[in-house]
Structures are given as C-alpha cells and as structure tokens.
C-alpha positions as CSV (number, residue, x, y, z in Angstrom):
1,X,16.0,-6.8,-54.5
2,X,15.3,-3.2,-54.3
3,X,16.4,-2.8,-50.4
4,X,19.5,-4.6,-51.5
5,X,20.5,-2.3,-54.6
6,X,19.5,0.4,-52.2
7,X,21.5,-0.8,-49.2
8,X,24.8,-1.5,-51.3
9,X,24.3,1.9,-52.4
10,X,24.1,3.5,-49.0
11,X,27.1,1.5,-47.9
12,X,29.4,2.4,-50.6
13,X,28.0,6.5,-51.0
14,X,28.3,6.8,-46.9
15,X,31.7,6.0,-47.2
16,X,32.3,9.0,-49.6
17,X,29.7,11.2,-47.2
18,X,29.8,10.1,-43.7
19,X,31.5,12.6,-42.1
20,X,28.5,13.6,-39.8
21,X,29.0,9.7,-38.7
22,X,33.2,10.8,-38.2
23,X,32.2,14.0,-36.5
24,X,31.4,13.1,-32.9
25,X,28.0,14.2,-32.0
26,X,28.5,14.8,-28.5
27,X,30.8,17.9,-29.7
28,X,27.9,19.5,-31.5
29,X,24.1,18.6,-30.6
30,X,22.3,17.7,-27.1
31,X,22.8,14.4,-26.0
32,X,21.4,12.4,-22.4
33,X,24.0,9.3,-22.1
34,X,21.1,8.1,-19.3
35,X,18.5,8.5,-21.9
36,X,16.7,5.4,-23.6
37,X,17.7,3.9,-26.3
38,X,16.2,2.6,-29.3
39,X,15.0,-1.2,-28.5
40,X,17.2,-3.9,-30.3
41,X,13.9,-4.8,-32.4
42,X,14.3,-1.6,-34.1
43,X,17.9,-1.4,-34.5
44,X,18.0,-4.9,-35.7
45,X,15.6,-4.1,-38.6
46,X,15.8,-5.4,-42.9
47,X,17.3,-2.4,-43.5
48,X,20.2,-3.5,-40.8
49,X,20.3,-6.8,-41.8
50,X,21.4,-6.0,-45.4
51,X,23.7,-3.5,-44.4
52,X,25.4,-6.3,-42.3
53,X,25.5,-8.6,-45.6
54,X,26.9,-6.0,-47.5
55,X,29.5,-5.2,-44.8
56,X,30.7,-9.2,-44.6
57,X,31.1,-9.2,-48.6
58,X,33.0,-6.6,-48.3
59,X,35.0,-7.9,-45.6
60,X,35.2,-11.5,-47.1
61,X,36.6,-9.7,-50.4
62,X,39.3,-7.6,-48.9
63,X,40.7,-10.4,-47.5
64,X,40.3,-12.6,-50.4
65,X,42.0,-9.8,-52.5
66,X,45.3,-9.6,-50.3
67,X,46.2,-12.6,-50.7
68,X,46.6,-12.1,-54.8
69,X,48.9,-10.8,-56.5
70,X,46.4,-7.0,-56.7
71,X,46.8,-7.2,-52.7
72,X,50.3,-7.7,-53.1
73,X,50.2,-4.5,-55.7
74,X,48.5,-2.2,-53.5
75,X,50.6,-3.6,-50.7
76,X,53.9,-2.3,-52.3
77,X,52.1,1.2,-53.7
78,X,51.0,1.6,-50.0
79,X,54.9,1.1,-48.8
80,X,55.7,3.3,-51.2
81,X,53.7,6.5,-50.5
82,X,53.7,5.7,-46.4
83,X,58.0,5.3,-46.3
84,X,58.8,8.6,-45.4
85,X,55.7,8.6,-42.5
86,X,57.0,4.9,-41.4
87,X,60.5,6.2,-40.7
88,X,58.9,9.3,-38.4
89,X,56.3,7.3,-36.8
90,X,56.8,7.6,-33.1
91,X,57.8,11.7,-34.0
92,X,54.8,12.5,-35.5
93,X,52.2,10.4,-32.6
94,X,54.5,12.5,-30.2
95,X,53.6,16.2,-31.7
96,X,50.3,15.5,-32.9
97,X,49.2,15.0,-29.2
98,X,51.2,17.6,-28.1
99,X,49.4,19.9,-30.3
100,X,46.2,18.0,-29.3
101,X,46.9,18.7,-25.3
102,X,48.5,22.4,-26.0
103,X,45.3,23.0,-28.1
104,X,42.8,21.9,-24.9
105,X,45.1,23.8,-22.5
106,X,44.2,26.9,-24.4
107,X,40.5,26.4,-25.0
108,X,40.4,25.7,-21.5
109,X,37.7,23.9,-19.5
110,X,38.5,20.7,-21.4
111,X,39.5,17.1,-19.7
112,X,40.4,15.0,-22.9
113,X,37.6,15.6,-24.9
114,X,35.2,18.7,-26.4
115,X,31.7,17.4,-24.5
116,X,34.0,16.7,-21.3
117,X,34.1,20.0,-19.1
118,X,35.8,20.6,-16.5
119,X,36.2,23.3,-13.6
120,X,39.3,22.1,-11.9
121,X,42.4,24.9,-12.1
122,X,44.8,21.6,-12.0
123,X,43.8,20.1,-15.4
124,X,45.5,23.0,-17.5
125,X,48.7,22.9,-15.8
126,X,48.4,19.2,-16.1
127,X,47.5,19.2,-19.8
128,X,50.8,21.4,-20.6
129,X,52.9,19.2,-18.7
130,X,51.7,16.1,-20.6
131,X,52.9,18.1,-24.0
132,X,56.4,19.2,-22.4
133,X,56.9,15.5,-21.7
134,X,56.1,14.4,-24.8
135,X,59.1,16.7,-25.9
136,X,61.3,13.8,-25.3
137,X,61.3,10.2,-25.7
138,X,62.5,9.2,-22.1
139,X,59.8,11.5,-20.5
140,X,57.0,10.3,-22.5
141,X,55.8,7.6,-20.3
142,X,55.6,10.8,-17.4
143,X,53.3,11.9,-20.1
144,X,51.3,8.7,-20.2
145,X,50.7,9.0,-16.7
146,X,49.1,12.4,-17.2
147,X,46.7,10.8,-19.4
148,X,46.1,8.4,-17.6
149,X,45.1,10.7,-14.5
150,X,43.0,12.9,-17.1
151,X,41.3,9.6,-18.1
152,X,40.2,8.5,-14.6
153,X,39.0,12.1,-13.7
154,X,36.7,12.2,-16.5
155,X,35.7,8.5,-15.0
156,X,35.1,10.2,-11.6
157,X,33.0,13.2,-13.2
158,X,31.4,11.6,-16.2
159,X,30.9,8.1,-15.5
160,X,32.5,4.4,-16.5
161,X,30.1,4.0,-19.6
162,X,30.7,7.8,-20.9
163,X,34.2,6.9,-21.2
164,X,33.9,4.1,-22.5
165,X,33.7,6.1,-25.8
166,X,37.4,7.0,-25.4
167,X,39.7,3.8,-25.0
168,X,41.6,5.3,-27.3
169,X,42.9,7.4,-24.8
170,X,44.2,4.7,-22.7
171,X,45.6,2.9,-25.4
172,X,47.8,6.2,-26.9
173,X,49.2,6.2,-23.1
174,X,50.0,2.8,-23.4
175,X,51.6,3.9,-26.7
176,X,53.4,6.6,-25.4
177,X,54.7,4.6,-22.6
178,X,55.9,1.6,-24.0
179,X,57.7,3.3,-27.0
180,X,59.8,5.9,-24.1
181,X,60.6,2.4,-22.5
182,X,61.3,0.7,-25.7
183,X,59.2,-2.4,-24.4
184,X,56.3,-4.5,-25.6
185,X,53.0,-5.5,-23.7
186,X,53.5,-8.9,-23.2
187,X,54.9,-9.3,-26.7
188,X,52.0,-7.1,-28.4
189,X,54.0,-3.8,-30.6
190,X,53.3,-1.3,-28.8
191,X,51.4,0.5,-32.2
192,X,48.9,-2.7,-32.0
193,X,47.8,-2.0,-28.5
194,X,46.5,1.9,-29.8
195,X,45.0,0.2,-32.6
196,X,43.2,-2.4,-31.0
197,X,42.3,0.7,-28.2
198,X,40.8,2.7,-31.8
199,X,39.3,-0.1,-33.1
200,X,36.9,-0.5,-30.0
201,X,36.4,2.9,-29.6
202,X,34.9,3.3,-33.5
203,X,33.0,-0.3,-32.7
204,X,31.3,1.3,-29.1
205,X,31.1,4.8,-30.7
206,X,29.0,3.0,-34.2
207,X,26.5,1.3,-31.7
208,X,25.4,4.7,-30.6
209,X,24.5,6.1,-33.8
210,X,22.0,2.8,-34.0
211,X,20.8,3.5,-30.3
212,X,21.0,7.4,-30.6
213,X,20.3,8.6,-34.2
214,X,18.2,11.4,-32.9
215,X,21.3,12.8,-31.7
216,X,22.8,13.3,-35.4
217,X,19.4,14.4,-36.8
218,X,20.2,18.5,-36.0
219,X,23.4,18.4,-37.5
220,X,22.0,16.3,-40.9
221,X,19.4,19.1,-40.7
222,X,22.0,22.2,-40.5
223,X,23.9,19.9,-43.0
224,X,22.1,18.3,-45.5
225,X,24.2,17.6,-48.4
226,X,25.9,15.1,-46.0
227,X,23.0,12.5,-46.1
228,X,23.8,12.5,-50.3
229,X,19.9,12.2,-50.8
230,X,19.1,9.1,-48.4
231,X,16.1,9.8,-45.5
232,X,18.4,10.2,-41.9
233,X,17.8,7.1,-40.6
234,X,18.7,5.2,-43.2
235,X,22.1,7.3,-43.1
236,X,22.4,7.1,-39.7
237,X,22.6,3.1,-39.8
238,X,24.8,2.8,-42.9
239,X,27.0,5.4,-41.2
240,X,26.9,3.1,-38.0
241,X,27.8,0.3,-40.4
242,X,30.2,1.4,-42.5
243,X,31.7,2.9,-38.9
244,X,31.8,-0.4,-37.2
245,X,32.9,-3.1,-40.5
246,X,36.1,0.4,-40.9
247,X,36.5,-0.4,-37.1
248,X,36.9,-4.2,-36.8
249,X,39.0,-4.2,-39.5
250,X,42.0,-2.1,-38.2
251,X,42.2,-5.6,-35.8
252,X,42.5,-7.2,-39.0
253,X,45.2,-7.9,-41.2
254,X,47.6,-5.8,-42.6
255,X,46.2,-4.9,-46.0
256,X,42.5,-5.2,-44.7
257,X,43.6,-2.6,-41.7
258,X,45.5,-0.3,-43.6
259,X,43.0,-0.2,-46.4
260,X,40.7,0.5,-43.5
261,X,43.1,2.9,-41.9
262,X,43.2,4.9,-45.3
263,X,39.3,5.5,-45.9
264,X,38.9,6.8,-41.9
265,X,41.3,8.9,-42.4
266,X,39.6,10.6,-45.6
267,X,36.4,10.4,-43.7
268,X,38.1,12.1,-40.3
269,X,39.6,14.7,-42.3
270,X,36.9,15.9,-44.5
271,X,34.6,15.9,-41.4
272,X,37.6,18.3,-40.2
273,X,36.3,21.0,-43.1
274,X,32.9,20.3,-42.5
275,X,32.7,21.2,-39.0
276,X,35.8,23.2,-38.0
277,X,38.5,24.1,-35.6
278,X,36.8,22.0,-32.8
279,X,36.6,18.7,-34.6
280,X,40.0,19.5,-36.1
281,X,41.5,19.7,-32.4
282,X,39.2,16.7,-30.7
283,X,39.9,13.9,-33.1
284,X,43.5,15.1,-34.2
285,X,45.1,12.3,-32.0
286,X,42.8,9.8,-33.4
287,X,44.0,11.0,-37.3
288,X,47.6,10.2,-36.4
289,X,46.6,7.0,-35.2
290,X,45.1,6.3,-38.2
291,X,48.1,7.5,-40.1
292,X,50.4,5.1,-38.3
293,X,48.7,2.3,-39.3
294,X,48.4,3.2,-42.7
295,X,52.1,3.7,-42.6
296,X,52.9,0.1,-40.7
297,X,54.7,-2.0,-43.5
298,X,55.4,-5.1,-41.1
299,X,55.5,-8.2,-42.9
300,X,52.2,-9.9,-43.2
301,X,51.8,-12.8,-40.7
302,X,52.7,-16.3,-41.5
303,X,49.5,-17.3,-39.5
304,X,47.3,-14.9,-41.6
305,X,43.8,-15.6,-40.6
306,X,41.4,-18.1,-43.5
307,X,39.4,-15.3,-45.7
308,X,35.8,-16.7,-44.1
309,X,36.6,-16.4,-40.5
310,X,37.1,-12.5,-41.5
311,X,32.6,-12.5,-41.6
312,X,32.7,-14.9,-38.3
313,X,35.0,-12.4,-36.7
314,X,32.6,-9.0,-37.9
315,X,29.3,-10.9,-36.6
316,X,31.0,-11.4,-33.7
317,X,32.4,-8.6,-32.4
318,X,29.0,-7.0,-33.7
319,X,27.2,-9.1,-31.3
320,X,29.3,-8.9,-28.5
321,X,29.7,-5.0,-28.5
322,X,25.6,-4.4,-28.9
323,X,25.1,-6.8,-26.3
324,X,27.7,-5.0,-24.0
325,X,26.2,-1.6,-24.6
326,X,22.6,-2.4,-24.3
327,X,23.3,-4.8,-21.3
328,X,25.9,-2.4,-19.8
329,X,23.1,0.6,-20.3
330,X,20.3,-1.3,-18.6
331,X,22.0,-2.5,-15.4
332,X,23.9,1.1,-15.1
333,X,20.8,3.2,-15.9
334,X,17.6,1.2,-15.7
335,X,17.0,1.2,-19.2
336,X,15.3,-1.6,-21.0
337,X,16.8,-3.7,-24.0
338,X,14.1,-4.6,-26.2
C-alpha cells in the first residue's frame, strides 16, 4: 500500500517537476548511445509496475471524463482560449522553425539538434535557406526537403538508432510539405502526421531514461530541487512514465491529446528557465507542435475509440517500443537484453 501511495505521488508531483525528464540529456551530460543498458529485469521492477497502473488509471479516466458533460466543459474552455492560435496555426509552425533553423545557423556547428555536431561548411548555408523558404507557403515544401537532407546526414554521421530520437523532424517536414501543397497523406491531416511523428519521439526518448538514468544523474545533482524530494531513480522512472503515458496520448483522442498537449507544454517550457538559451532553441519546434495540438478544435470522431481499449492501447505501445529499443540496441551494438 505504501509503494502505491508513494508511486501515485511520484506520478502526479513529476508532472509538476519533470523538467530534467523534458530537458534532453544528451544536450547537457555525457552519454555513450553504444553503451549498455540497464537489463529489462531491472527496468521492469515493483516500482515500474505501479507506475504503469497508475498511468492506465489515469488514462482510462481521461477518457472516461470526455465523454461527460465536464469533458465537454473543458472542451469548449479549451476552444475558447486556443481560437486565436487555431486561426494562425500553419503561421506560427512556419516561424517558430524558422527561428529554430536561424538560431542553429548562428550557433554554428549544429545539424538538427544540440548533441549533433557537425563540421561541414554546407549545413549553415543549408539551414538558412530552409528558414527563407519557410518565408512563404508555396516554398515550404523546398524547405521540407532541406530537412529532410539535414535528417539523413545526421543518419550518415550519427547513426539509424541515434536518430531515431528525432522522428519529429521528419514528421514537421512532412508538415511543412503537405500544408505548402495543400494535400493530405493518404487522407491523414497533415497536423496528425507531426503529432503521431512527436508522439513516438516522447515514447523512444521515455525508454532511455529507464535504460539510461545514469545519464540524468549529473544534472539532478547540479539541480536538485527538480527531484521534489524523491531518491533519482525513482524520479527517473516516473519521469519516463509520466513522459511515455503524455506521449501515447497525443495519438489519442481529442480531449485526452490536447489535455496531454497542454501539460508538455508546461513541462517543455519551465524546463526552458531551468536550463537556458540552449534548450529554449533545441526543443522550440517541438513546443509549437505541442501548441498546435492544443489548439486543434476538430470535431471529436464519430468512431471515438471504447474508454478501456485506451489501457490496451498504453500497454501496447509500451511493449512494442521497449522491445524495439532493447532488440534494436542488441542486434546494432551487441548489447544484451536481460
């Protein structure tokens, strides 16, 4: 009963206090992608396991509650203080990233993201051009491309599984260029493909503070007020929770992902004062992704999903992703699983 009480705690303080879990790690402490990580019969421990039940309740209410007339409430206050960002949507995605592209061109050294250096006298040039196109709807999709390219040389230099922190990029191209060419993807809205893109990124990114917390433990040290009194690695997995249930449920439905949408933005932002210009610049793209979906009043679906298969849906994803990182991991880098 204890490690219950203590893990409800820890899920609902951590979302006040994670923002060491929103600032990216790689940005700020040492970090070996090839290193070993913790076996799955220490990730999946008690403390895990009630985390995960507490994350499914949670879940399983928020979707309970938008179907009432409360979710209907806080669906109209939500239209309400997101009409005037709804109307400049596409506006605001365009400037944020070019301020996010101007802002690497002039630190310099930068493919897409703080940890990802680069040498080449090409990616500058490249970078700039991306936020010139961007200056214009009918060029945007040029900008795409440059993405695109940025995205597969950090492949080339970095490796597939590094990147696979960062489908987010790929999925604001995809953005970018299917709202210059006023299309769809094969009837998905062009805002759902970035938001499925962020949603795995958060999901991929929460499995390595469960396989990595070491990596976080410096910056809990140099910030200790952060943890809000719990030991760091019981932090570090209810930050990896709380990360991965936020995540999942921007592929959710509309109250349940803009409710979602709302706390990661909080948690993005404050991390933003916490740790300065840097993280400011590196996840600005990912805050106005955020934004738009908080800011997406589309009618719900007539098809709306049943309230349980919400819990199905968590423990699945959960599953697949730690299977795909510590699966992935071994058969790229010889690493073992358990």
């Amino acid at each position: 009963m204890f490690l219950f009480a203590k893990s409800i705690a820890g899920f609902s303080f951590c979302i006040l206090g994670t923002r060491a879990a929103s600032a990216h790690v790689k940005w700020f402490s040492a970090y070996d992608v090839a290193g070993q990580p913790r076996g799955l019969e220490n990730v999946l421990c008690q403390d895990f396991e009630l985390l995960l039940g507490v994350a499914l309740l949670c879940i399983f209410s928020g979707c309970v509650v938008e179907r009432t007339s409360l979710g209907e409430m806080i669906t109209r206050s939500l239209n309400r203080f997101t009409e005037g960002l709804l109307l400049h949507t596409e506006t605001m995605v365009r400037a944020i990233c070019g301020f996010f592209f101007i802002s690497l061109w002039a630190v310099g050294g930068i493919l897409l993201t703080p940890e990802l250096k680069t040498t080449s006298a090409l990616v500058g040039p490249l970078q700039l051009a991306i936020a010139a196109g961007l200056l214009s709807r009918r060029t945007t999709p040029l900008s795409a491309a440059g993405i695109v390219v940025l995205f597969g040389l950090a492949v080339r230099d970095y490796g597939a599984f590094h990147l696979a922190d960062y489908p987010i990029f790929l999925g604001l191209a995809a953005y970018l260029a299917l709202t210059g060419l006023q299309k769809n993807l094969f009837g998905v809205q062009p805002l759902d493909v970035v938001r499925y893109a962020t949603a795995v990124t958060l999901m991929w990114a929460s499995v390595e503070k469960w396989a990595y917390p070491e990596w976080s433990f410096p910056l809990l040290i140099e910030h200790p007020g952060i943890t809000l009194g719990f030991n760091n690695e019981f932090y570090m997995r209810a930050a990896g929770m709380i990360e991965f249930t936020l995540a999942f449920a921007l592929a959710w439905t509309p109250l349940v992902r803009r409710v979602a949408a709302a706390v990661l933005v909080e948690m993005f932002i404050s991390a933003c004062f916490e740790f300065g210009k840097l993280d400011v610049i590196g996840h600005s793209a990912i805050i106005v992704v955020f934004v738009a979906i908080l800011s997406d009043q589309r009618p719900k679906e007539t098809d709306t999903p049943a309230a349980w298969l919400a819990p199905v849906g968590l423990c699945a994803a959960l599953t697949a992703t730690l299977f795909a990182y510590y699966v992935g991991h071994a058969a790229i880098f010889n690493t073992t699983i358990l």
